[in-house]
N, CA, C and O atoms as a DFTB+ gen file, in Angstrom:
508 C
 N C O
     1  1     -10.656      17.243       9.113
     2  2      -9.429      17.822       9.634
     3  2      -8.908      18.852       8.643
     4  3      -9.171      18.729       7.447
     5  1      -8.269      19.738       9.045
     6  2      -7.598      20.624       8.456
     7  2      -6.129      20.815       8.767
     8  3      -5.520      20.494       9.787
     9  1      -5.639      21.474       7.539
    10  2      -3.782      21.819       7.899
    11  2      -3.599      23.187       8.220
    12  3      -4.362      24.066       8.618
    13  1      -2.358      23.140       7.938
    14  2      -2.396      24.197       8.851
    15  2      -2.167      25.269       7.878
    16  3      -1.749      26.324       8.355
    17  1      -2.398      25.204       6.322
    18  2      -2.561      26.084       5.789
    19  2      -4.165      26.426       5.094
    20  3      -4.391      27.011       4.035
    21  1      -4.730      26.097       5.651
    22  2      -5.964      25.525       5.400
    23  2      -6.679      24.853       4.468
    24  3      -7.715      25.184       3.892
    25  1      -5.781      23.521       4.345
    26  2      -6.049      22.616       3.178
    27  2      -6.636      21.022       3.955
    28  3      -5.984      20.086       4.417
    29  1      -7.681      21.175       3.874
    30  2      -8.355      19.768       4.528
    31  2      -7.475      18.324       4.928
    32  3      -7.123      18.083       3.773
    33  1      -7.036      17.506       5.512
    34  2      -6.881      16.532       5.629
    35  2      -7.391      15.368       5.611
    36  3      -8.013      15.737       6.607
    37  1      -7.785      14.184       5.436
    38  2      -8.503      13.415       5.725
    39  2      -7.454      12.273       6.152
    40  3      -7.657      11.173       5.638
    41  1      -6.412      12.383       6.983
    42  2      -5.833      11.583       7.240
    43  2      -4.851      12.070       8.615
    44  3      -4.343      13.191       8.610
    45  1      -4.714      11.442       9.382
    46  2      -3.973      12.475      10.380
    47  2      -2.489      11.344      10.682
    48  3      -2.309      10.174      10.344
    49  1      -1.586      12.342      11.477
    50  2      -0.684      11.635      12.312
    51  2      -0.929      10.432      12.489
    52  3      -2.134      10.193      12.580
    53  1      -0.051       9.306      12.601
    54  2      -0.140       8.255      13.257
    55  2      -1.345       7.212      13.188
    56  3      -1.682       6.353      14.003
    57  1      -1.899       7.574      11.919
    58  2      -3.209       6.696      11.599
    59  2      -2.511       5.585      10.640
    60  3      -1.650       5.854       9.802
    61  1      -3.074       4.181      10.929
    62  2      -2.830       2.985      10.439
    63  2      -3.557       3.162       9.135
    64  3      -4.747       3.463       9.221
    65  1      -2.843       2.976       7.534
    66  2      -3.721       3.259       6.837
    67  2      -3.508       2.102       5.731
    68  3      -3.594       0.944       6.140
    69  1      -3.262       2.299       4.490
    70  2      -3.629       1.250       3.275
    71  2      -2.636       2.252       2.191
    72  3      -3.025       3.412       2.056
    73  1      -1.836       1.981       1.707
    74  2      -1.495       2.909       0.627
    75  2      -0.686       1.784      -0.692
    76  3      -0.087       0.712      -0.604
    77  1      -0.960       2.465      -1.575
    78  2      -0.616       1.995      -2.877
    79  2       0.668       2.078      -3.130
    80  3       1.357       2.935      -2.575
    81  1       1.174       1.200      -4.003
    82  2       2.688       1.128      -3.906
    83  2       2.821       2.357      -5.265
    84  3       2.396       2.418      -6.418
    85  1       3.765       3.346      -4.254
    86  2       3.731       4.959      -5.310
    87  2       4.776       4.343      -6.746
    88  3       4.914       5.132      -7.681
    89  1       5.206       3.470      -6.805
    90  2       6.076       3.382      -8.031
    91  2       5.391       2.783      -9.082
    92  3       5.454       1.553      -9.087
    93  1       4.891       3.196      -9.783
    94  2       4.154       3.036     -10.896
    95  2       4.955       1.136     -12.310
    96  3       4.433       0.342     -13.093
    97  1       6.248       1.390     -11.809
    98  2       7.007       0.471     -12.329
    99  2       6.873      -0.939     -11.780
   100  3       7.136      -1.936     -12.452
   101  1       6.393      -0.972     -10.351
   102  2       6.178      -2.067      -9.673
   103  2       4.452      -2.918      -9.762
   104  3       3.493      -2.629     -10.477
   105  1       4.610      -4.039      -8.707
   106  2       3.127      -4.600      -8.750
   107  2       2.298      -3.340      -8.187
   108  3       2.844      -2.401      -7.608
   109  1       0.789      -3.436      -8.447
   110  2      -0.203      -2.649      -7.887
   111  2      -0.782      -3.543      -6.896
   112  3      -1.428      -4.588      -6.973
   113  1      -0.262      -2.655      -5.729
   114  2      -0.788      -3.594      -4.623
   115  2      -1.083      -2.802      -3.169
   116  3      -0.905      -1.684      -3.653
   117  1      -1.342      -2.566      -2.010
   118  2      -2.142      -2.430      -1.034
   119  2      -0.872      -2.436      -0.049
   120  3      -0.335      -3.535       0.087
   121  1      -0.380      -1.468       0.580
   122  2       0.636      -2.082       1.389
   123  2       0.264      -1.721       3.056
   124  3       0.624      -0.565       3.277
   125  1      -0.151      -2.159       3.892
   126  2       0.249      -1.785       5.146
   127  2       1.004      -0.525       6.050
   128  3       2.008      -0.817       6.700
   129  1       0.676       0.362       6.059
   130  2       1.611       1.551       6.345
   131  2       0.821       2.673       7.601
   132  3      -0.251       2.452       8.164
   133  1       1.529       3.622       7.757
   134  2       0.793       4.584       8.625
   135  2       1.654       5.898       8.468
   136  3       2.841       6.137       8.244
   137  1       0.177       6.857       8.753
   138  2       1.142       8.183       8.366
   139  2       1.892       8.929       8.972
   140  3       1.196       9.680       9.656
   141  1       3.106       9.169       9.117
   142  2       4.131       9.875      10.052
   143  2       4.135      11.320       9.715
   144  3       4.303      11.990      10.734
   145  1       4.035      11.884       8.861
   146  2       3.584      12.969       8.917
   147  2       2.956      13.605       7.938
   148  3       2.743      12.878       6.968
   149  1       2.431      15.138       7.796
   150  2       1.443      15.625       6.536
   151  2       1.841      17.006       6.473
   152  3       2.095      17.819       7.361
   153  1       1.837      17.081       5.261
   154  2       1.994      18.288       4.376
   155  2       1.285      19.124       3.175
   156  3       0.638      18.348       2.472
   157  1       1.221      20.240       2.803
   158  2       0.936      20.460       1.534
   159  2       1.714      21.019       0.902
   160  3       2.795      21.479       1.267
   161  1       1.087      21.038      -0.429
   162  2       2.071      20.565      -1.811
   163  2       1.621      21.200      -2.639
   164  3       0.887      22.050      -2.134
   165  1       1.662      21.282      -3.967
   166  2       0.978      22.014      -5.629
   167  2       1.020      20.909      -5.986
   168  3       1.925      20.104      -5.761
   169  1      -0.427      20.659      -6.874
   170  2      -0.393      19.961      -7.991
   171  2       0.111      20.612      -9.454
   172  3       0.487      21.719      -9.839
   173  1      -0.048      19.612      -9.902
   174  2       0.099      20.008     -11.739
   175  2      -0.512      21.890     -12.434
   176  3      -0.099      22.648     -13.312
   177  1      -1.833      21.933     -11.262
   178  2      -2.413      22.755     -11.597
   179  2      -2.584      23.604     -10.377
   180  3      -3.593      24.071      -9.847
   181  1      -1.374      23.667     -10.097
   182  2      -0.886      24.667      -9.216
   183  2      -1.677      25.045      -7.662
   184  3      -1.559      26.084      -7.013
   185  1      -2.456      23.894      -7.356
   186  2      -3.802      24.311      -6.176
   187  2      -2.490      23.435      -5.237
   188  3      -1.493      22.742      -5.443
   189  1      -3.096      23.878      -4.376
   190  2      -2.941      23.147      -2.682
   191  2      -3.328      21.848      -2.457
   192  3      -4.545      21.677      -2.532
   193  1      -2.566      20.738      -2.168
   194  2      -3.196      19.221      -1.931
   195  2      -2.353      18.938      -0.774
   196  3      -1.197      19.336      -0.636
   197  1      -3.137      18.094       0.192
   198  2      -2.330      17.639       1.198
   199  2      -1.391      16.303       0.461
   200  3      -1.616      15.767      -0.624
   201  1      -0.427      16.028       1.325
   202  2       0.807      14.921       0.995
   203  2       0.866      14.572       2.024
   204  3       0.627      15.311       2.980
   205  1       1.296      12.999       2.161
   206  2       1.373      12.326       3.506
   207  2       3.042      12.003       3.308
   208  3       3.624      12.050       2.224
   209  1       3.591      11.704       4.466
   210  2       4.794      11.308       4.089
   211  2       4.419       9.661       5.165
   212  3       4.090       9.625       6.350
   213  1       4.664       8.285       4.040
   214  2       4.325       6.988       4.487
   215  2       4.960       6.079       5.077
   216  3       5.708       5.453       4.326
   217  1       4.954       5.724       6.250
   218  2       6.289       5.010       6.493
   219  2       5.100       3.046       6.396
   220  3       4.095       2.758       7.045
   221  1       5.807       2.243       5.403
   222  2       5.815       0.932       5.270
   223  2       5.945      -0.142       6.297
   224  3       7.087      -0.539       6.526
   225  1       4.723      -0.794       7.101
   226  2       4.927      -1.578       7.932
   227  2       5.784      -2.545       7.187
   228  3       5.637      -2.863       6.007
   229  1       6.930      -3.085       8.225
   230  2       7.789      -4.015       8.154
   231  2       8.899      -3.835       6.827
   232  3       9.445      -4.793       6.281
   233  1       9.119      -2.277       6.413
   234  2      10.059      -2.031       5.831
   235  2      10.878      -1.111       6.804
   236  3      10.514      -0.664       7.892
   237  1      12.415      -0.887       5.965
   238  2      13.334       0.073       7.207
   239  2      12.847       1.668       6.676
   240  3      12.474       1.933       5.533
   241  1      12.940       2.485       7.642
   242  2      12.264       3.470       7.455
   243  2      12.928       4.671       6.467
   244  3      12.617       5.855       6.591
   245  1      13.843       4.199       5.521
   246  2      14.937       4.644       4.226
   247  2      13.460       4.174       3.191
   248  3      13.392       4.681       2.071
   249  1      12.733       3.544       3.489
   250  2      11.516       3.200       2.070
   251  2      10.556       3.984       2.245
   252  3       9.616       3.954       1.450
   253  1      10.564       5.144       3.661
   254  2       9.370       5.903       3.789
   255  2       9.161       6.817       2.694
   256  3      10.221       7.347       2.362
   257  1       8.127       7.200       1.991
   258  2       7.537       7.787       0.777
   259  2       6.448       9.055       1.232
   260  3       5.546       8.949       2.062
   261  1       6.724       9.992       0.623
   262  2       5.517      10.907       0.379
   263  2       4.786      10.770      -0.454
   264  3       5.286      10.776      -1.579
   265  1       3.136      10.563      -0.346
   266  2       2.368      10.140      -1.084
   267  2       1.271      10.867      -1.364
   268  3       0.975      11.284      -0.245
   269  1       0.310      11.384      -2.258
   270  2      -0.500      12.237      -2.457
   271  2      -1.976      11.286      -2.093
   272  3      -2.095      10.082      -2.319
   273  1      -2.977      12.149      -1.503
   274  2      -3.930      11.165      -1.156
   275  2      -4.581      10.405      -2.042
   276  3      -5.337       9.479      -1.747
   277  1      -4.284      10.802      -3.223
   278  2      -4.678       9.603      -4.252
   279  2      -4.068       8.095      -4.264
   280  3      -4.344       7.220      -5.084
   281  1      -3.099       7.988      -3.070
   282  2      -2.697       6.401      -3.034
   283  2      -3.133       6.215      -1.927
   284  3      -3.271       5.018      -1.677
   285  1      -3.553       7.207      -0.762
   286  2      -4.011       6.222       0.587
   287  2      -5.376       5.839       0.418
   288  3      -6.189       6.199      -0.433
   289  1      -5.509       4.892       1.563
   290  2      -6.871       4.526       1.827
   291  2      -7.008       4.693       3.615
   292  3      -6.238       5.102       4.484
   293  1      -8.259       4.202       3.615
   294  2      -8.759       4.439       4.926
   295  2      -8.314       2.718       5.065
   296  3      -8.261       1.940       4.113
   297  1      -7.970       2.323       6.747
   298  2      -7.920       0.904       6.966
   299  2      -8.876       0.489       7.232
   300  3      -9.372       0.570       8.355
   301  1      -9.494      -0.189       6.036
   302  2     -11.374      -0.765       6.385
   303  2     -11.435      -2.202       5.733
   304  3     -10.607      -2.757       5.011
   305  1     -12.422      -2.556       6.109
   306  2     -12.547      -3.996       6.166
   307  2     -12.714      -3.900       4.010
   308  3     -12.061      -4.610       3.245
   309  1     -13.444      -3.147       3.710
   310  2     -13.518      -3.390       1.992
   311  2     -12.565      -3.356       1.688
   312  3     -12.114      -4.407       1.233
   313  1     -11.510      -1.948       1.753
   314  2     -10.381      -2.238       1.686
   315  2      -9.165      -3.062       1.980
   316  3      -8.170      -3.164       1.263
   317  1      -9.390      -3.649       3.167
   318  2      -8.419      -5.131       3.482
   319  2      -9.164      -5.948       2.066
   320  3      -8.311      -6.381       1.292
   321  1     -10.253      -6.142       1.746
   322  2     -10.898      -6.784       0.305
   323  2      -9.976      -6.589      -0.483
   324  3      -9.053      -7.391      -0.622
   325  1     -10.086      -5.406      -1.174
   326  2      -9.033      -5.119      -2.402
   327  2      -7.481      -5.491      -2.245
   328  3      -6.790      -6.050      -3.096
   329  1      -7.080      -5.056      -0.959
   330  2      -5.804      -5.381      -0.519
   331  2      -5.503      -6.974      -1.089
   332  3      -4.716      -7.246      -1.996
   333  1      -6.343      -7.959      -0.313
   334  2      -6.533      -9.150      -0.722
   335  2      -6.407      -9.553      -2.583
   336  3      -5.665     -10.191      -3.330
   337  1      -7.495      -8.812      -2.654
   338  2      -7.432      -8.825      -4.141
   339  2      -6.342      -9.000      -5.013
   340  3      -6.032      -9.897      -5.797
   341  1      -5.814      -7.887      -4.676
   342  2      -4.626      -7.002      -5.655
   343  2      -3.232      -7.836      -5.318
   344  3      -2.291      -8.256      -5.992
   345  1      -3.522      -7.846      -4.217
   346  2      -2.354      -9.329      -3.675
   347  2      -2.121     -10.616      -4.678
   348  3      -1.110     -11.101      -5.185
   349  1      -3.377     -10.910      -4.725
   350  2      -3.489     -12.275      -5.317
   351  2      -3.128     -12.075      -6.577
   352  3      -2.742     -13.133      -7.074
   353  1      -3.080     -11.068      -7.398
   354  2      -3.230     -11.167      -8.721
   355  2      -1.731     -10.557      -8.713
   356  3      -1.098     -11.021      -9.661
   357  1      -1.149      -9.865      -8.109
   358  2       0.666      -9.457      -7.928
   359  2       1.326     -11.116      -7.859
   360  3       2.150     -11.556      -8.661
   361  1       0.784     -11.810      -6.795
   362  2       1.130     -13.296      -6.307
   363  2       1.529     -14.176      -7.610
   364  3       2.600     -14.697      -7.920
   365  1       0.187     -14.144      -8.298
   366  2      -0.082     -15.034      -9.895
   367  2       1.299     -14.495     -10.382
   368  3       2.194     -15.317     -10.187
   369  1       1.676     -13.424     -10.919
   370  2       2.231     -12.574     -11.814
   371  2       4.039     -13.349     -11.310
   372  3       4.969     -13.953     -11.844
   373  1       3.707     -12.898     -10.204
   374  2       5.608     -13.389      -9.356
   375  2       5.729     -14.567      -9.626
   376  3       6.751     -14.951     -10.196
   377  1       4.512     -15.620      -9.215
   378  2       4.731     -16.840      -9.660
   379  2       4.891     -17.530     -11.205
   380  3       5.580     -18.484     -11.564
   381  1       4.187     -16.858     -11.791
   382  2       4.341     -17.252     -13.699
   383  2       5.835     -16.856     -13.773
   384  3       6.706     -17.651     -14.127
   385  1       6.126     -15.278     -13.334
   386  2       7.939     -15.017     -13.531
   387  2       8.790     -16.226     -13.135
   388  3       9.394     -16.933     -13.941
   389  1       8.770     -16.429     -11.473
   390  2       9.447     -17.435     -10.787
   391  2       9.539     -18.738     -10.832
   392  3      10.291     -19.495     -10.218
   393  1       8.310     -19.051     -11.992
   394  2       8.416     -20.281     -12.226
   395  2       8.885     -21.227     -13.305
   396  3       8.630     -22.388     -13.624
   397  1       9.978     -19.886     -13.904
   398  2      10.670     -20.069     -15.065
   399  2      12.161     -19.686     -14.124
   400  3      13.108     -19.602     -14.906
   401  1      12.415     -19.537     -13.241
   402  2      13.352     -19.038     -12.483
   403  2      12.900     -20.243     -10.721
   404  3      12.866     -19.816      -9.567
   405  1      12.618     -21.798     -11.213
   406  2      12.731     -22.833     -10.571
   407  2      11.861     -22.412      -8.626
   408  3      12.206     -22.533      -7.451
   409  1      10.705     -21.929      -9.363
   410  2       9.751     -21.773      -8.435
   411  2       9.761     -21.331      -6.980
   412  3       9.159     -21.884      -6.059
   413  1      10.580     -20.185      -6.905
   414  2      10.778     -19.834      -6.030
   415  2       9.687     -19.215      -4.918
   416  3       8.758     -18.556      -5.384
   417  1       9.750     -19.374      -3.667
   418  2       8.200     -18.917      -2.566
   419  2       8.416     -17.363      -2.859
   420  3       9.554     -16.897      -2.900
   421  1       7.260     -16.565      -3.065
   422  2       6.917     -15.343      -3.068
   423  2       6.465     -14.930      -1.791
   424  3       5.945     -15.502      -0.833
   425  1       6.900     -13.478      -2.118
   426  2       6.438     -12.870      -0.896
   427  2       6.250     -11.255      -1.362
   428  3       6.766     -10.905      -2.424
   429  1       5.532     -10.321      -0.579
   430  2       5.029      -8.986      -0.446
   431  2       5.309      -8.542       0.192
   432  3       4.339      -8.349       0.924
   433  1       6.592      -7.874       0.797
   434  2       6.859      -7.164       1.998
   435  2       5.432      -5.976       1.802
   436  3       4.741      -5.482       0.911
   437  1       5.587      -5.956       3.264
   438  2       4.242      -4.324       3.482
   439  2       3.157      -5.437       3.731
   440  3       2.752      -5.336       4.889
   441  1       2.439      -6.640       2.932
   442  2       1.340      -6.764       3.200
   443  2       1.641      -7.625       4.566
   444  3       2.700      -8.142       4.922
   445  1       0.408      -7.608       5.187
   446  2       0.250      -8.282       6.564
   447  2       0.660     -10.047       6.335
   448  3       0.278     -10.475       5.247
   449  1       1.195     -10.807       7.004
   450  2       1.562     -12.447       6.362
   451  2       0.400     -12.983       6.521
   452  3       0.071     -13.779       5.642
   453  1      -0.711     -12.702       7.812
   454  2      -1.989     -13.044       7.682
   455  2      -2.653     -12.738       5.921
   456  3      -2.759     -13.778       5.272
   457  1      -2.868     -12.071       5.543
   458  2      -3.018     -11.761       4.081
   459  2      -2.765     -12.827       3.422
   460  3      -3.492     -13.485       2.678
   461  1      -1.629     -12.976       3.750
   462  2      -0.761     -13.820       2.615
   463  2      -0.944     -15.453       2.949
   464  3      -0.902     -16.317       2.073
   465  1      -1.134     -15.695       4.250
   466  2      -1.571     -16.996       4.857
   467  2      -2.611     -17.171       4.255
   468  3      -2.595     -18.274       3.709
   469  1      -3.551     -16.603       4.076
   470  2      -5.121     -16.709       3.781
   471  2      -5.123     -17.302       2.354
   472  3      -5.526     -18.397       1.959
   473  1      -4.306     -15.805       1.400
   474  2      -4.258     -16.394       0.003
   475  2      -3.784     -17.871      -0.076
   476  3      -4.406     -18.586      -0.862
   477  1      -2.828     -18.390       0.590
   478  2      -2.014     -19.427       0.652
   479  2      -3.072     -20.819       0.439
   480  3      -3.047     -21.791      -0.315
   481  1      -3.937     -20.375       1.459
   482  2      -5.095     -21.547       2.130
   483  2      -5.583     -21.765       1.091
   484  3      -5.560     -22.846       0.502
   485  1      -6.256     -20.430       0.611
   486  2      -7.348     -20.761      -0.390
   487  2      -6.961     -21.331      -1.516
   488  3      -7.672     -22.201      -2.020
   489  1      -5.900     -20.982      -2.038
   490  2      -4.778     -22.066      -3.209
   491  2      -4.872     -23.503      -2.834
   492  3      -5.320     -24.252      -3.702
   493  1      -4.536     -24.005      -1.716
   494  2      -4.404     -25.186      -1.111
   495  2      -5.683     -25.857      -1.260
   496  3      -5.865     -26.945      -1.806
   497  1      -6.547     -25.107      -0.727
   498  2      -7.993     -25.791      -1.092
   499  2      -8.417     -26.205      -2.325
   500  3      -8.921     -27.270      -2.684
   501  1      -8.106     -25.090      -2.988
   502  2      -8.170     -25.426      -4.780
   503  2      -7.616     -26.459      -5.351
   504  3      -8.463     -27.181      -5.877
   505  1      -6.769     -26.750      -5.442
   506  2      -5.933     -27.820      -5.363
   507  2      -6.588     -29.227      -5.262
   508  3      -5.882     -30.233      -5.188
């Protein structure tokens, strides 16, 4: 795909995608989202890059973000993998915090609760 200034896309309108949580201050994690719309932009080094602007499944749409394609992903089954992944190890992290703060249930807005059901199980099993 292309824009309309002729800077490639690889992501269009209204595609269900995978994007990284853009705040560098927060967990690194996989969030559920789709792209509402696309743009281009300058980098650092002054070229043309497309920008998505992200709106967050199951957030209000005041959390929608413009994101450079270096945080999306395609929605694919490897990637639901990592998603998983990166989940679990955000999960650990909330829980070591929260469990000095009388163990409170965690949660990930953005990721799917199926996700989070799954991680849940597999804890349980361990156990």
């Amino acid at each position: 795909m292309s824009g309309s200034r002729g800077v490639p896309f690889n992501f269009r309108i209204g595609e269900r995608i995978l994007c990284f949580e853009p705040d560098p201050t927060k967990a690194r994690v996989l969030y559920d989202a789709k792209i509402i719309e696309c743009d281009v932009t300058r980098d650092e080094k002054n070229r043309k890059v497309p920008e998505y602007l992200i709106h967050f499944n199951g957030w209000n749409s005041s959390w929608d973000r413009w994101a450079t394609e270096d945080h999306v992903v395609k929605d694919s089954e490897e990637n639901r993998i990592l998603q998983k992944q990166l989940a679990k190890e955000a999960l650990a992290k909330i829980k070591k915090a929260k469990r000095a703060k009388q163990g409170k249930r965690c949660r990930l807005p953005g990721v799917e609760k199926e996700v989070l059901r799954e991680i849940e199980q597999e804890e349980e099993q361990r156990r």
